[in-house]
C-alpha positions in Angstrom: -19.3 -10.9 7.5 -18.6 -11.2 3.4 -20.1 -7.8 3.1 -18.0 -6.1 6.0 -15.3 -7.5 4.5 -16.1 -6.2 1.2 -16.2 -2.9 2.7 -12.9 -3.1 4.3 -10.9 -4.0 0.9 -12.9 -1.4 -0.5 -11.7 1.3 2.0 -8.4 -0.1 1.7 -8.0 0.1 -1.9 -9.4 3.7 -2.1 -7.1 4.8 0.3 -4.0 3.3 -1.7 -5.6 5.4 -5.0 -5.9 8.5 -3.1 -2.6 8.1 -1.4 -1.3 7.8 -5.5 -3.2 10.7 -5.8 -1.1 12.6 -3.9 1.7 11.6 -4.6 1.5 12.4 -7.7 -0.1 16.0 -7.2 2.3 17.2 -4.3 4.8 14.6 -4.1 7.8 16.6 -1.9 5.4 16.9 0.6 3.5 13.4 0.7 7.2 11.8 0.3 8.6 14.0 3.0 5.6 12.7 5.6 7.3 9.2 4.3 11.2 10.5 5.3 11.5 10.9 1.7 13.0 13.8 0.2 13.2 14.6 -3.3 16.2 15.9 -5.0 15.5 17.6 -8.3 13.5 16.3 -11.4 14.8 13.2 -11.2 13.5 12.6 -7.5 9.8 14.4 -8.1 9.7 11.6 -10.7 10.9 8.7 -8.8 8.3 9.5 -5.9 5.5 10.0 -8.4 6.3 6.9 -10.3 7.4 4.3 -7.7 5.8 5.2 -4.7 2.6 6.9 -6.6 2.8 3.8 -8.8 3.2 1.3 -5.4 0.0 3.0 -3.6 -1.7 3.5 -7.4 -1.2 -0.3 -8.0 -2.3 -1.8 -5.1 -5.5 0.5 -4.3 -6.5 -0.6 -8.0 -6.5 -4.2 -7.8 -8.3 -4.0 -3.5 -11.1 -1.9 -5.5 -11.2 -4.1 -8.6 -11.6 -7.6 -6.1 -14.7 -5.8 -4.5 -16.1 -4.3 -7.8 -15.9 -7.4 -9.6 -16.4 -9.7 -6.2 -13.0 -11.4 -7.6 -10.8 -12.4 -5.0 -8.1 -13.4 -6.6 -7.5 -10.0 -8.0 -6.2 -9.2 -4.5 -3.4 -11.2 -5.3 -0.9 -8.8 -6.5 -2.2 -6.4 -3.5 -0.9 -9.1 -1.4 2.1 -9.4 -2.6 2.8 -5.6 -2.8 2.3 -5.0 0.9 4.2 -8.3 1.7 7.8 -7.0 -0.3 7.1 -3.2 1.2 6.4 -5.4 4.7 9.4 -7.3 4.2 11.4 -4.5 3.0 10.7 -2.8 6.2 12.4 -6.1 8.4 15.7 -6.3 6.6 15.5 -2.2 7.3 15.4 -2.6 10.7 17.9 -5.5 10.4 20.2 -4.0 8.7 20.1 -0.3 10.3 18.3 -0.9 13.7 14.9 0.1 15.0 13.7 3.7 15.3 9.9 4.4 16.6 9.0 6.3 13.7 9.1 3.2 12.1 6.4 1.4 13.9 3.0 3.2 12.4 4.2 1.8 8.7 4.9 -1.3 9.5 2.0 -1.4 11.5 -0.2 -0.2 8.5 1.3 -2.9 6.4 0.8 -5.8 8.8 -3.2 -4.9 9.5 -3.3 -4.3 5.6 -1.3 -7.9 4.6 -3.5 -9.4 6.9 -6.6 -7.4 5.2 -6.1 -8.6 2.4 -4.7 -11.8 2.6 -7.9 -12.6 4.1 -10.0 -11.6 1.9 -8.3 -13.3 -1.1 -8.8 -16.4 0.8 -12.4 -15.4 2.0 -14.3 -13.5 -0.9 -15.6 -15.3 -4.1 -13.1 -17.0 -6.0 
């Protein structure tokens, strides 16, 4: 169970770095498959820093937990995904529901759940 676990972090966390990855090689186009668009300089660099950074951050501390069998490592992954999770709510709050929406959120409820469990669950 530990190791399938393990595994599932793991995947998680590379997934998050290569995410970074691209958005910080092609980020109109991996912020446009976000409904982000980028407006000049300015918005290339936002995307690459904040969202690549987001993705970079979190995928870095899921692989460090498994590498180093730390769970409390996944801490700050946790609470990433929970602010981008929660941030999604007061969207659809504040400016209603649209189907698009659901695969994110989705994503962000399996992975909250992912790794919430596994900080609780792996080796302290």
């Amino acid at each position: 169970m530990m190791t399938v676990l393990r595994a599932l972090v793991g995947i998680a966390g590379l997934l998050g770095l290569l995410v970074a990855a691209r958005m910080w090689m092609a980020p109109e186009e991996a912020a446009a498959q976000l409904g982000v668009a980028a407006s000049g300089p300015l918005g290339l660099a936002t995307i690459r820093a904040d969202m690549g950074g987001f993705f970079a951050a979190g995928g870095t501390f899921a692989m460090a937990a498994v590498i180093k069998g730390r769970s409390s490592l996944l801490l700050p992954s946790v609470v990433l995904i929970g602010f981008a999770l929660t941030g999604r709510l007061v969207a659809v709050a504040m400016n209603g529901f649209a189907p698009e929406m659901a695969p994110p959120m989705a994503i962000e409820a399996v992975l909250l759940v992912l790794f919430v469990v596994g900080w609780k669950w792996l080796p302290r």
